[in-house]
C-alpha positions in Angstrom: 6.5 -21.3 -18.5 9.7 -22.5 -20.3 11.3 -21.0 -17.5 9.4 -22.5 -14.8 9.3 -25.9 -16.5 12.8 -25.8 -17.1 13.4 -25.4 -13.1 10.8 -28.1 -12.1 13.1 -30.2 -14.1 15.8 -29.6 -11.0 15.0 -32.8 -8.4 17.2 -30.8 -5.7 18.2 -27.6 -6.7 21.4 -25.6 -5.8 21.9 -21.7 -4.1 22.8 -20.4 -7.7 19.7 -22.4 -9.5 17.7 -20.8 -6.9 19.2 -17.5 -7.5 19.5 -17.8 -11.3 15.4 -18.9 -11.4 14.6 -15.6 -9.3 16.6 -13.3 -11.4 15.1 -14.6 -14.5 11.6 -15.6 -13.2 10.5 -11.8 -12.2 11.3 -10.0 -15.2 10.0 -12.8 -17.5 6.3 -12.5 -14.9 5.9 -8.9 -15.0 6.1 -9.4 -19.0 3.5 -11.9 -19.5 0.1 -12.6 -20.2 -2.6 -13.1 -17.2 -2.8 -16.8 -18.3 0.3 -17.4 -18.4 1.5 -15.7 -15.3 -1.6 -18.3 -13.3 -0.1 -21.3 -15.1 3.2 -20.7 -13.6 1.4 -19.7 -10.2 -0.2 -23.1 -9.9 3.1 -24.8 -10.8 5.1 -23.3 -8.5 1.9 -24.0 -5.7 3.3 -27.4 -6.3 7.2 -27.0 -5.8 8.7 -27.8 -2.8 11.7 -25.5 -3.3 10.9 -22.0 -4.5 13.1 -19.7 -4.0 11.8 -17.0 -0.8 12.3 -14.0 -2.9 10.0 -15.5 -5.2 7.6 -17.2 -2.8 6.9 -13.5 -1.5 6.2 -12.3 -5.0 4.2 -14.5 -6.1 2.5 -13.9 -2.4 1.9 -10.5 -2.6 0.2 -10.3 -6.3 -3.2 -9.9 -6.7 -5.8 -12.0 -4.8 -6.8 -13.3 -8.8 -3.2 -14.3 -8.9 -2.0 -15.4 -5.4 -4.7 -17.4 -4.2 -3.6 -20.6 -4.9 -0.2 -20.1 -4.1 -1.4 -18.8 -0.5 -3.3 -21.7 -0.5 -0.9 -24.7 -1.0 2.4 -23.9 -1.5 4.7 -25.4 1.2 7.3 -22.7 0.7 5.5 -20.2 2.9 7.0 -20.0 6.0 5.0 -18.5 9.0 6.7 -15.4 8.5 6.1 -14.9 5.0 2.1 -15.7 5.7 1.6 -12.8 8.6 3.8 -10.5 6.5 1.3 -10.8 3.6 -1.9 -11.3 6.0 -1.2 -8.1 7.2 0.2 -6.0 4.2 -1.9 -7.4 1.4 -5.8 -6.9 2.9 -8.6 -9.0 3.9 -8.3 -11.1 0.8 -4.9 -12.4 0.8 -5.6 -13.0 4.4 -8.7 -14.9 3.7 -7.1 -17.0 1.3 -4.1 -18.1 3.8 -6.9 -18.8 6.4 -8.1 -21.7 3.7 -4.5 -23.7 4.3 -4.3 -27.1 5.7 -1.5 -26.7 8.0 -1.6 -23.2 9.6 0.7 -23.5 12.7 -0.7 -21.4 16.3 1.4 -18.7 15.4 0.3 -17.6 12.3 -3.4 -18.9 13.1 -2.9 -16.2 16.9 -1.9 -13.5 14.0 -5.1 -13.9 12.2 -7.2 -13.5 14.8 -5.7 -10.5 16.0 -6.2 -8.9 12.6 -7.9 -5.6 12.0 -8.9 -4.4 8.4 -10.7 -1.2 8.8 -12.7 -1.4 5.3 -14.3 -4.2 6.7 -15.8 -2.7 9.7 -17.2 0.3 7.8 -20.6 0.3 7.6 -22.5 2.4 4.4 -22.0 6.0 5.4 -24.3 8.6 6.5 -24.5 11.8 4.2 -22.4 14.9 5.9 -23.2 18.2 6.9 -21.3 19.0 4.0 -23.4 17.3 1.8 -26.4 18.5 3.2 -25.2 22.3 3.0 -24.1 21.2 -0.5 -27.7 20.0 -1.4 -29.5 23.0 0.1 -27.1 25.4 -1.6 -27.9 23.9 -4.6 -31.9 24.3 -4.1 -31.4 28.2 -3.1 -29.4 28.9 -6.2 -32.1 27.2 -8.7 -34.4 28.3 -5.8 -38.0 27.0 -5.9 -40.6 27.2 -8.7 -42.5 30.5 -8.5 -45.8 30.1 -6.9 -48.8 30.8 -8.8 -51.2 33.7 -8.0 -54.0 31.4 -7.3 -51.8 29.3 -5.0 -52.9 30.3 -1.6 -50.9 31.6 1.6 -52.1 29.2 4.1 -51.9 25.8 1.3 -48.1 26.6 0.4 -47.3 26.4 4.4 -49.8 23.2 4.8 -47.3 21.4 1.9 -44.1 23.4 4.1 -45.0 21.9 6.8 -45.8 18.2 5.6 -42.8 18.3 3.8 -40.5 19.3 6.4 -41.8 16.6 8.3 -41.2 13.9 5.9 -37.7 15.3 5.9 -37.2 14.9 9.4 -38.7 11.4 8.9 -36.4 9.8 6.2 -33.3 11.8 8.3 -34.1 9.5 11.4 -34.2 6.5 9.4 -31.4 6.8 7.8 -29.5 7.4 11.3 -31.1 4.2 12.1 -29.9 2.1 9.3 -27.1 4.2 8.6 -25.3 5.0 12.3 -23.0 7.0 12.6 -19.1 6.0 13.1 -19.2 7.2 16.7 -22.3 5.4 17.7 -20.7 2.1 19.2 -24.0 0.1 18.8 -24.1 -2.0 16.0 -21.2 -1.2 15.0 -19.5 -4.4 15.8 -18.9 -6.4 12.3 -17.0 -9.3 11.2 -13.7 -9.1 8.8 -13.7 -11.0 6.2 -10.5 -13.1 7.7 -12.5 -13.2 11.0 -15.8 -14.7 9.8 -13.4 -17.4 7.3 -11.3 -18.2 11.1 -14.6 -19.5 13.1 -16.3 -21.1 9.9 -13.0 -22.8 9.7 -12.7 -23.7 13.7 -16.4 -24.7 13.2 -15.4 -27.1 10.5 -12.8 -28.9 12.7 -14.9 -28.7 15.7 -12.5 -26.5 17.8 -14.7 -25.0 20.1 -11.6 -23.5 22.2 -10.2 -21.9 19.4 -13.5 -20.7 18.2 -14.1 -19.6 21.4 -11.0 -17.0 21.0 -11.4 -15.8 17.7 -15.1 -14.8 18.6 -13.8 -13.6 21.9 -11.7 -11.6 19.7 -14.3 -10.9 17.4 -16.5 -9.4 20.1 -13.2 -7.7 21.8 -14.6 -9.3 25.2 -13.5 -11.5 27.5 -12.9 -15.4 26.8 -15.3 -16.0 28.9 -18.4 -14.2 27.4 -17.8 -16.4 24.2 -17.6 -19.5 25.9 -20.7 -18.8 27.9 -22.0 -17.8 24.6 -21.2 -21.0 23.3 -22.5 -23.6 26.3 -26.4 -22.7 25.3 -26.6 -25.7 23.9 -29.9 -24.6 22.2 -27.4 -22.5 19.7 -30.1 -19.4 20.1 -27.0 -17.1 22.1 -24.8 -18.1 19.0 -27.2 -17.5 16.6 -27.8 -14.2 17.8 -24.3 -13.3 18.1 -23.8 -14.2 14.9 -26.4 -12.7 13.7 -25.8 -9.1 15.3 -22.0 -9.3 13.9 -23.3 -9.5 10.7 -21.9 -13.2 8.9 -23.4 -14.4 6.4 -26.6 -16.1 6.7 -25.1 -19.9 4.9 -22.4 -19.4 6.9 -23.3 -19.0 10.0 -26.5 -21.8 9.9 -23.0 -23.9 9.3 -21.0 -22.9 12.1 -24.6 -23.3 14.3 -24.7 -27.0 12.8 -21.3 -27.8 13.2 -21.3 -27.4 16.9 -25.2 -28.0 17.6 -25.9 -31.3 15.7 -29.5 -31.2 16.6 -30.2 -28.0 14.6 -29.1 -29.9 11.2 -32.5 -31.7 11.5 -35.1 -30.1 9.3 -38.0 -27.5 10.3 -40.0 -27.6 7.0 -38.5 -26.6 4.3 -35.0 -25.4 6.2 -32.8 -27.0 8.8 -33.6 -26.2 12.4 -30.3 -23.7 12.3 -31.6 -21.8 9.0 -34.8 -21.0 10.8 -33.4 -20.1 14.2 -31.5 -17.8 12.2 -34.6 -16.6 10.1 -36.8 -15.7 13.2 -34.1 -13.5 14.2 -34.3 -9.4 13.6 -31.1 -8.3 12.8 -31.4 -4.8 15.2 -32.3 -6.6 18.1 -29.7 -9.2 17.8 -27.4 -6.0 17.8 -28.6 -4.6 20.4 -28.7 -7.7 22.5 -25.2 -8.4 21.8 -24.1 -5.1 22.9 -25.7 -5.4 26.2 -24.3 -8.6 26.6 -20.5 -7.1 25.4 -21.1 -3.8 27.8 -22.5 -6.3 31.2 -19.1 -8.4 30.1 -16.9 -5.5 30.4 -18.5 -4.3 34.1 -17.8 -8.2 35.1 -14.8 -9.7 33.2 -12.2 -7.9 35.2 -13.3 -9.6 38.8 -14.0 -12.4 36.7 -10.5 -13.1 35.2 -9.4 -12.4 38.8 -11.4 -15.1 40.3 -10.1 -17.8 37.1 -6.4 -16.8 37.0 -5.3 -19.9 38.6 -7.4 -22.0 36.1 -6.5 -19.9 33.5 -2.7 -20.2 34.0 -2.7 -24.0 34.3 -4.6 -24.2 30.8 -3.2 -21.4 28.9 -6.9 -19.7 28.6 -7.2 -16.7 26.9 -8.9 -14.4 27.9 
C-alpha cells in the first residue's frame, strides 16, 4: 500500500515512474496479505494512469480480487477486456459485462462468447459406471436365499424390481439428457444471461435482440419476432426454456413489457407468467420454434438483405 500510495501521489506520471511502479508493484502483490492485495485493487480501480502491464495483472487475478478493477478502472482498453473475457472464464467476463462504458466492440465479443462449463447440464451415469456398480453387486453377490423363500416369490420381487430399475433409468434420461440429445440442451452462460439483463436495463431491444439471437444461435429475426408479442408470454417462455434465473428474467420481462410490473396477487404479472410456466415444455417449445427458424431463416435473410444492409441487422 506504501507503494501504491506513494504512486497515487504522482499527478502525471512519467515512462520510468510507470515502469519503476510495475517492477516493484508485482513482487510486493504476490507477497501480501488478501487484504491488502484488495486495498491496493480498489485503489488502483481509481487511477487513471496504471501502468498496462499492471492493468492486465491485476485483470487476470482471481474473480475475489479482479472484480472491481474489471468493473471501473478506466485503464482497460478494449483489448485488454476481450483478452481477459475470453482467457479468464465466465466470471471475469461477467464482471466486465457490469462496466458503464463498454464500447460495440468489446460488447460484439461478449456476445459471441462460449464457456463450455456453463452449458453442461448434471451428467448422466456411464456405462462404465453402471458395469462398475453391477460388478460390484456380483462380487459381494446377493444375500443367500432362505430355504423357506419360495421359487416363484424370489422371481415376483425379480421382476418388480427390474422394473423399478427400468423406471428410475428413464427418468433420469429425462431430467438428465444426454450430451448428444439437442433438446433442452440450450442454456444460458453466465456472461450471456448478465448481457440481456443488462440490454433489458437500458431498454435496448435491438441489442437484446442479438444477444438472444445469439443466445438461441438462430436467426435475428426469430428473436425479434420473439420479442414483438407484446403479451411477454414468447419471451417468457424463451427465457424460461434457456434456463435464467427466475428474478432475472421477471426483470428483463418488466423492463420491456411495462404492463406485466402490475401486480397479480401476491407477485407481479411477469413473476406469475413465469410461474404458470413448466420448464420441459418451454424447452421443447423453444426448440421447435429454433428448428422451424432454421428450415425458414435462410429464404428469409434472402428476402431482408436489402433492409438488412441499409441498417446493419444482424442476423
Amino acid at each position: 500500500m506504501a507503494t501504491v500510495t506513494n504512486f497515487e501521489t504522482i499527478s502525471h506520471p512519467s515512462k520510468t515512474d510507470l515502469r519503476q511502479f510495475a517492477e516493484l508493484f508485482m513482487p510486493l502483490f504476490n507477497a501480501s496479505t488478501d487484504e491488502a492485495k484488495r486495498e491496493a485493487i480498489a485503489a488502483l480501480s481509481q487511477h487513471p494512469a496504471v501502468p498496462s502491464a499492471v492493468t492486465f495483472f491485476i485483470a487476470c487475478q482471481p474473480i475475489s480480487l479482479a472484480a472491481p478493477f474489471l468493473i471501473s478502472s478506466k485503464c482497460l482498453d478494449d483489448d485488454t477486456l476481450i483478452t481477459v473475457a475470453r482467457t479468464q472464464g465466465a466470471a471475469h467476463a461477467r464482471a466486465i459485462v457490469r462496466r458503464e462504458d463498454l464500447s460495440p466492440t468489446v460488447i460484439d465479443a461478449l456476445v459471441g462468447l462460449r464457456h463450455a462449463e456453463d452449458l453442461k447440464r448434471p451428467e448422466e451415469p456411464t456405462p462404465k459406471t453402471e458395469i462398475e456398480t453391477e460388478t460390484q453387486a456380483a462380487a459381494t453377490g446377493p444375500a443367500e436365499p432362505q430355504p423357506e423363500v419360495e421359487t416363484d416369490k424370489l422371481a415376483a420381487a425379480s421382476a418388480l424390481e427390474e422394473d423399478m430399475r427400468q423406471r428410475i433409468k428413464q427418468m433420469a434420461r429425462h431430467l438428465h439428457r444426454p450430451e448428444t440429445d439437442t433438446l433442452g440442451l440450450r442454456r444460458l452462460t453466465e456472461v450471456q444471461e448478465a448481457l440481456l439483463v443488462r440490454f433489458a436495463r437500458e431498454r435496448n431491444a435491438r441489442q437484446f435482440a442479438v444477444a438472444l439471437a445469439d443466445s438461441l444461435s438462430s436467426s435475428y429475426w426469430l428473436s425479434e419476432r420473439i420479442m414483438l408479442d407484446i403479451s411477454g408470454a414468447q419471451l417468457a417462455t424463451t427465457l424460461t426454456g434457456l434456463g435464467m434465473e427466475f428474478s432475472e428474467a421477471a426483470f428483463v420481462l418488466q423492463c420491456f413489457y411495462p404492463h406485466l410490473s402490475a401486480a397479480e396477487g401476491d407477485m407481479s404479472r411477469a413473476e406469475a407468467l413465469l410461474d404458470r410456466l413448466n420448464i420441459i415444455e418451454s424447452e421443447e417449445r423453444l426448440e421447435s420454434w429454433r428448428r422451424a427458424d432454421s428450415y425458414t431463416h435462410g429464404r428469409e435473410r434472402k428476402a431482408h438483405a436489402p433492409a438488412a444492409q441499409k441498417t446493419g441487422t444482424r442476423g
